[in-house]
N, C-alpha and C positions, 0 to 999 in steps of 0.2 A: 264573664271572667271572675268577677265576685263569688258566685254562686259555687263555681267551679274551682276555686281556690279553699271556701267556706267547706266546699263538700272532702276536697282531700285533706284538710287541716282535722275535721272530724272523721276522715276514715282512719288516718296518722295515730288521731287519740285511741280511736275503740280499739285496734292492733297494739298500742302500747298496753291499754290495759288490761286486754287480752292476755299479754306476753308475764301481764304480772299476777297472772289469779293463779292459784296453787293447782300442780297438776294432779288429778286424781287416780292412785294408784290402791289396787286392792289386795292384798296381803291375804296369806292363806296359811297357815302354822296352826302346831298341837297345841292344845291347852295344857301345859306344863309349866314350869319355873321357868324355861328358856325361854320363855316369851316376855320377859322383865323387860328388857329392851325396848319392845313395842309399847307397854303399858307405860314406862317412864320417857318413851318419845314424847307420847299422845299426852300424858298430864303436864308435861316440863317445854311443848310446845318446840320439839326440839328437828320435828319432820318439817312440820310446817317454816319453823327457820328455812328450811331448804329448798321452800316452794312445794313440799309435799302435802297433799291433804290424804292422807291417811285410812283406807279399807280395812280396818283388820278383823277375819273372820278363824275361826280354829274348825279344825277337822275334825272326824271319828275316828278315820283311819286311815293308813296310806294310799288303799287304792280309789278313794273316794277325791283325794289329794290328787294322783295321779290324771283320773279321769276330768277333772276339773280345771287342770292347768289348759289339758289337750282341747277342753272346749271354749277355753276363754272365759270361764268360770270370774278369774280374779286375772293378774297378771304376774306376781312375784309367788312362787312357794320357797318355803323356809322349813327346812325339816332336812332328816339324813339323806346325804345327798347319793346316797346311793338308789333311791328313788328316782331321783334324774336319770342314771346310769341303766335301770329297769325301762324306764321312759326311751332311751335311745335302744339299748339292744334287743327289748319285747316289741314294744310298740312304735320302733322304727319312727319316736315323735324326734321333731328337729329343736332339742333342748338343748341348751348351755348352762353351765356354772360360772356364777358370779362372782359368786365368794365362799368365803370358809365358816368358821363359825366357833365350832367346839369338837371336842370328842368325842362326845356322846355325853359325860358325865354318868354310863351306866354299871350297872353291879348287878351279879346273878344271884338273884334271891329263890331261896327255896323256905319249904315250910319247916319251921323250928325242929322236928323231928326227924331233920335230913341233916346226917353230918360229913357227909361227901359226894360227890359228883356219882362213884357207884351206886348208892341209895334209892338213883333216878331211874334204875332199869324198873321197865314197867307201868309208868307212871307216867305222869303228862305234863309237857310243856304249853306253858301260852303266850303267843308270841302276838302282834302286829297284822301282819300278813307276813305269810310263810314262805314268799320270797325273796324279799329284800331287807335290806339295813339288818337289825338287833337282832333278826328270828337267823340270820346268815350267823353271826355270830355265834349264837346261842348253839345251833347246828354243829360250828366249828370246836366249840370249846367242850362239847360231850362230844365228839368225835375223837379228839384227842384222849379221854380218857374212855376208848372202848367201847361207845355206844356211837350205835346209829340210828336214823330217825326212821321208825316205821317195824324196823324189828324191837329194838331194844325200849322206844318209847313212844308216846302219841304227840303229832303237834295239833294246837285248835288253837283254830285262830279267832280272836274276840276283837282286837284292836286296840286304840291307843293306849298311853300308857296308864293314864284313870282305870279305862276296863280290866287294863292287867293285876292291876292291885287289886280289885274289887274281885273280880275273879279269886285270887290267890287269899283274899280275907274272907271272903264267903262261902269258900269249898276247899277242903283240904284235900279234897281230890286231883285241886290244880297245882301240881305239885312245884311248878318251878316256873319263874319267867325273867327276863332282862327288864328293872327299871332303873328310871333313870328321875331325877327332881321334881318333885319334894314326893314323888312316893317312894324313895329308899329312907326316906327321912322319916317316913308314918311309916312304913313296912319293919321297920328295926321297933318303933313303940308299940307293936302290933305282937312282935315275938316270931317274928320270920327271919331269915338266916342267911347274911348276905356267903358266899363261898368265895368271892373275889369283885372286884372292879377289872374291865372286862380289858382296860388299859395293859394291866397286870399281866393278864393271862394270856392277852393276844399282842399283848405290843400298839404301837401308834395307829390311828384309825381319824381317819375324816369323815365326823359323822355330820354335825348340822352344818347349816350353809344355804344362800339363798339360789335359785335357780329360774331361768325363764325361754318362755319361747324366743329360738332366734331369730324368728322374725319380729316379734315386738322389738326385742330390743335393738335391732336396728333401723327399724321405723322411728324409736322416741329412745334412742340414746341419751340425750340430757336428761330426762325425765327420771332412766335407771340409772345415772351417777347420779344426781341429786337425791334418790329414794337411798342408795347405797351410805351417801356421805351422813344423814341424817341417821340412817341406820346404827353406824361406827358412833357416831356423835353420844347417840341412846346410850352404846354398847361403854363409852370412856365416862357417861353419867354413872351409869350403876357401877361400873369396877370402881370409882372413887369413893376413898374411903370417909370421905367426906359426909358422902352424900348416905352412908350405908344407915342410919335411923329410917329414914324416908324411903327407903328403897325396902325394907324389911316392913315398913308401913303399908306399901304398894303390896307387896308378896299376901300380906294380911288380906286386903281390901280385893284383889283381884282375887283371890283363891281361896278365899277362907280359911285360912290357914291360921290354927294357935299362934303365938308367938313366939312361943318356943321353935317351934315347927320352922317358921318365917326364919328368925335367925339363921337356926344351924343351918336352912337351904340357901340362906345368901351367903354365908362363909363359904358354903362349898362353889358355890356359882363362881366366884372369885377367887378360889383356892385356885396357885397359878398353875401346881402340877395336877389338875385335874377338872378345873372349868371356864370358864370362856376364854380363845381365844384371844389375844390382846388384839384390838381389831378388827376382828373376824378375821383374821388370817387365815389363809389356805394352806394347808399342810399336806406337799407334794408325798412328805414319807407315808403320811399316812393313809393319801388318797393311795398311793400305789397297792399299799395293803387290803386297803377295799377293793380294788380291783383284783386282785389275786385272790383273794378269800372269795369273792364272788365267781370268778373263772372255777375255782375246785367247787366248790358244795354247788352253787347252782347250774352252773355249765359245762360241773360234771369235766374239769383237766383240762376243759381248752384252756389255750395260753392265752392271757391277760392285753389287753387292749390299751395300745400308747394312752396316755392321759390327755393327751392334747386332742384326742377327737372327741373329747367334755368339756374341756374348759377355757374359759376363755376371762381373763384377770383384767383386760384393758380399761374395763368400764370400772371394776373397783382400782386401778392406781388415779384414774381422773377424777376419779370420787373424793380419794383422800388429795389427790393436789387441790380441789375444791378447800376441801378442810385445810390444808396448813402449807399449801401455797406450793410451788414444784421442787418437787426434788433435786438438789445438786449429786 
């Protein structure tokens, strides 16, 4: 009876501190400025508050993204979440959205010798992958001024947003693409020509946001509110104005980025009418428009797909009742 008391008194422990070792999740995002959040969780130990032990890997490009969630790669992607949306109607994968995020924070840059959208017949776009998120945009916004893709211009696709710059700084052949932080920050001391922010010209848009298979997440529910809550937590460090020397620190050290550079890209991360989210909030108006923009240019006028066969918000309200207790 000793023995057998001694042995469940010691299974009792290893289960309690089991229940308390951080759960390990692995994070998949672009190597951009929107990634502030993850690098100031991880230095500010703000995941791990949450029982999260922190994976965080960056992509080349969407569809390396895409293919990677479907094989269990990592388990959270964060990026536009219209990728998810790709993932369900292409790839018939069983994905959900989590949460929201941003806008995109992007602008259509073309090469200093382009002074309107007409200028572009002929000439070449570089986009992401030429189905989803920013290259749909980019699509829709020369569409509206008279061009279409394939008569009037070339798309090539190179991938994230690094190669888009690098592309458009190294060949003036590449004549236009959608970026977004901190290369419209180096694209403008470069001498490239933004023509708009893409807010502007197309109205509200759900671009980043984190996304996951639905079946993990209903295997390890706590797991994805607690990744979510620490996520938010990250996301209310960097918006504080407090904190913005060290947060402009971080942007340095993570991206090599001037300081000049670093500054004016945390002003904009923060700028309320044009970058993050408060929250990572989900933006129904603008998911709608992703959805519509994607029914015309990629699916070609079929009509647009309720939003609720994507998203699924339950895990991020438990997340933030984690953070600041339940809502009345």
């Amino acid at each position: 009876m000793i023995r057998l008391a001694m042995a469940l008194a010691l299974s009792v422990l290893a289960g309690s501190a089991a229940a308390d070792e951080p759960a390990r999740v692995r994070v998949n995002t672009f190597p951009n400025a929107k990634a502030l959040p993850f690098q100031a969780g991880l230095a500010k130990g703000l995941f791990a508050r949450h029982g999260i032990d922190l994976d965080l890997a960056f992509t080349e490009n969407s569809k390396a993204q895409r293919d990677g969630l479907a094989a269990g790669r990592f388990e959270v992607a964060h990026s536009a979440l219209d990728n998810a949306v790709a993932m369900i109607e292409v790839a018939r994968q069983d994905v959900i959205i989590v949460s929201g995020g941003d806008g995109g924070m992007n602008e259509f840059f073309v090469q200093g010798d382009i002074t309107s959208f007409a200028d572009l017949r002929g000439r070449i776009l570089v986009v992401d992958a030429p189905d989803t998120a920013y290259a749909l945009q980019a699509k829709k916004i020369l569409l509206q001024h008279g061009l279409k893709e394939g008569a009037d211009y070339t798309v090539k696709p190179v991938g994230a947003g690094a190669f888009r710059f690098k592309a458009m700084a190294e060949s003036r052949d590449n004549a236009a693409a959608i970026l977004n932080l901190p290369f419209t920050v180096q694209a403008e001391r470069i001498g490239l020509r933004s023509l708009g922010r893409t807010v502007d010209l197309l109205g509200p848009y759900q671009a980043g946001g984190a996304f996951v298979m639905r079946d993990w997440a209903r295997q390890h529910g706590a797991t994805l509110e607690r990744y979510i809550a620490g996520y938010v937590a990250a996301l209310r460090w960097v918006r504080d104005p407090a904190n913005r020397a060290e947060a402009v620190g971080l942007l340095m050290e993570k991206f090599s980025l001037p300081q000049a550079v670093a500054a004016r890209t945390y002003d904009l991360l923060v700028d309320p009418g044009f970058g993050f989210n408060v929250d990572a909030r989900f933006d129904p108006e603008g998911f709608r428009n992703l959805l519509a923009l994607r029914a015309e240019i990629q699916r070609k006028g079929e009509a647009a797909v309720a939003q609720e066969t994507y998203v699924d918000l339950g895990y991020y309200g438990r997340a933030l009742e984690r953070l600041d207790g339940p809502r009345r």
